[in-house]
C-alpha positions as CSV (number, residue, x, y, z in Angstrom):
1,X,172.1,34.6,-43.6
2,X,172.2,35.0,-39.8
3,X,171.4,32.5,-37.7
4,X,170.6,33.3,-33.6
5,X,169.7,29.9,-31.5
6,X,168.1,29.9,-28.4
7,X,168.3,28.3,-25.4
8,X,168.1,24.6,-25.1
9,X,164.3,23.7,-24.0
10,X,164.1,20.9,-21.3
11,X,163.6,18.3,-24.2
12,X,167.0,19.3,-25.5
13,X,166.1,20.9,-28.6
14,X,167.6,24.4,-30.1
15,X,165.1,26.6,-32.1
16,X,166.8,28.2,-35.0
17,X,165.7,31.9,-36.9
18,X,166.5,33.8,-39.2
19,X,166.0,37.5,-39.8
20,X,163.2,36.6,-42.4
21,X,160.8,34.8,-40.2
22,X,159.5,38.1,-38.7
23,X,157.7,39.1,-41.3
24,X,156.4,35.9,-42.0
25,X,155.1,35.5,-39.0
26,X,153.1,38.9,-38.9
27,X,151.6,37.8,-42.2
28,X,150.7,34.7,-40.3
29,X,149.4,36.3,-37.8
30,X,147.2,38.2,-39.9
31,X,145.8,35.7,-42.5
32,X,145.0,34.3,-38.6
33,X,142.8,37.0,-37.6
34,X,141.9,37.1,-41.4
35,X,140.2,34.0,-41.0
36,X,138.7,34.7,-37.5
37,X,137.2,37.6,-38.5
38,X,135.2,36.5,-41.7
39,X,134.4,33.3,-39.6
40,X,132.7,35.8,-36.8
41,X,131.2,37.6,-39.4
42,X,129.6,34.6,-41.8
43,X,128.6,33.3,-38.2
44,X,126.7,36.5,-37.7
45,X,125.2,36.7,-41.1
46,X,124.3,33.3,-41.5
47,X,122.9,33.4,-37.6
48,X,124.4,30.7,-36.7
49,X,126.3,30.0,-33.3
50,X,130.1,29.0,-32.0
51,X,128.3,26.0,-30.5
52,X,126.9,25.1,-33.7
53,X,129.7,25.4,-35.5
54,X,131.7,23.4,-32.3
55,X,128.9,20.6,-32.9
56,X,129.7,20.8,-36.5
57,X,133.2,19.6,-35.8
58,X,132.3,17.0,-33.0
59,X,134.0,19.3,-30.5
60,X,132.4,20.5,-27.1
61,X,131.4,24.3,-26.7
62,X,134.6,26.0,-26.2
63,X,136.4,24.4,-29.4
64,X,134.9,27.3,-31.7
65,X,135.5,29.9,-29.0
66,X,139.1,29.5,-28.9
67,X,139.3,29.0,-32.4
68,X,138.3,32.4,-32.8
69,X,140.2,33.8,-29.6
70,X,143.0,33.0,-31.4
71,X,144.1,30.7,-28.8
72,X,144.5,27.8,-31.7
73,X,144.4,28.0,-35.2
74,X,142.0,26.5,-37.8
75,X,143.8,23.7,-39.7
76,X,143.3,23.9,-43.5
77,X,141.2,20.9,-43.4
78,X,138.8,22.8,-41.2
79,X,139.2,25.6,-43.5
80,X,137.7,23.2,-45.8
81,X,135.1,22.6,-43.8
82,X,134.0,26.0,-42.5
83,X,133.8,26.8,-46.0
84,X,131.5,24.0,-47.5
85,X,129.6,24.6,-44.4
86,X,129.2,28.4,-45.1
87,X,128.9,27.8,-48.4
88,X,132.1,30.1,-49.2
89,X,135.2,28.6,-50.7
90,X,138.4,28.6,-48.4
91,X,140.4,31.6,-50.4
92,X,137.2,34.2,-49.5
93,X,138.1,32.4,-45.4
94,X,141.5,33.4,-45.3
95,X,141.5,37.0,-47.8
96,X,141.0,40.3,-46.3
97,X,138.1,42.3,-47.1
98,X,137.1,43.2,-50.7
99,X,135.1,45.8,-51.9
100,X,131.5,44.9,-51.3
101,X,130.0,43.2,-54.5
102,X,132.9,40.9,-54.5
103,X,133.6,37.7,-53.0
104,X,132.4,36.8,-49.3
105,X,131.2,40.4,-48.8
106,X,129.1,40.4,-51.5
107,X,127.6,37.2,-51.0
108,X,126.9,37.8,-47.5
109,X,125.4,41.0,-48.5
110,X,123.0,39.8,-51.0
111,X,121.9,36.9,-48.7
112,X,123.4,34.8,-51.1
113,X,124.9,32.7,-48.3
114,X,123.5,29.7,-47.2
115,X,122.0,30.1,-43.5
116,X,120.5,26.6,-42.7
117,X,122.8,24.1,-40.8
């Protein structure tokens, strides 16, 4: 295994890699925007708003918005959240879409998805 460093960071610590974490970070990256997209779209189907959802956590208005800029990313105990909220479970959050009938897709299709707060 290879190992680069980089430079020392003012705090004094070194940052080590490998040639495997790459790839794990574009899956990363996409169970990310994964997440942020179902998010947008149960938001949308559920008509619900970011500052809802931002009052839902006990966050002011921009919380949800950089949530899903991608600016941060949503802890798995907000996850957990989002999904009892939505009335989805956390694996239909963070998997890519399905074929409709199946999983979040189908549920938002058929209306099946809560849309009260």
């Amino acid at each position: 295994m290879k190992l680069s460093t980089t430079p020392a960071t003012a705090a004094g610590t070194i940052s080590f890699t490998t040639g495997r974490s790459a790839g794990r970070d574009r899956k990363r990256s996409a169970t990310a925007e994964t997440v942020r997209r179902n998010v947008r779209r149960l938001l949308a189907v559920t008509g619900r708003t970011q500052q809802q959802m931002s009052q839902r956590f006990g966050r002011d208005d921009s919380w949800a918005n950089h949530k899903l800029a991608g600016r941060t990313v949503f802890h798995l105990w907000e996850l957990d959240e989002l999904a009892d909220w939505f009335g989805v479970t956390v694996v239909d959050l963070v998997t890519s879409d399905r074929p409709a009938g199946v999983g979040l897709a189908g549920r938002a299709a058929s209306g099946s998805v809560p849309g009260g707060s």
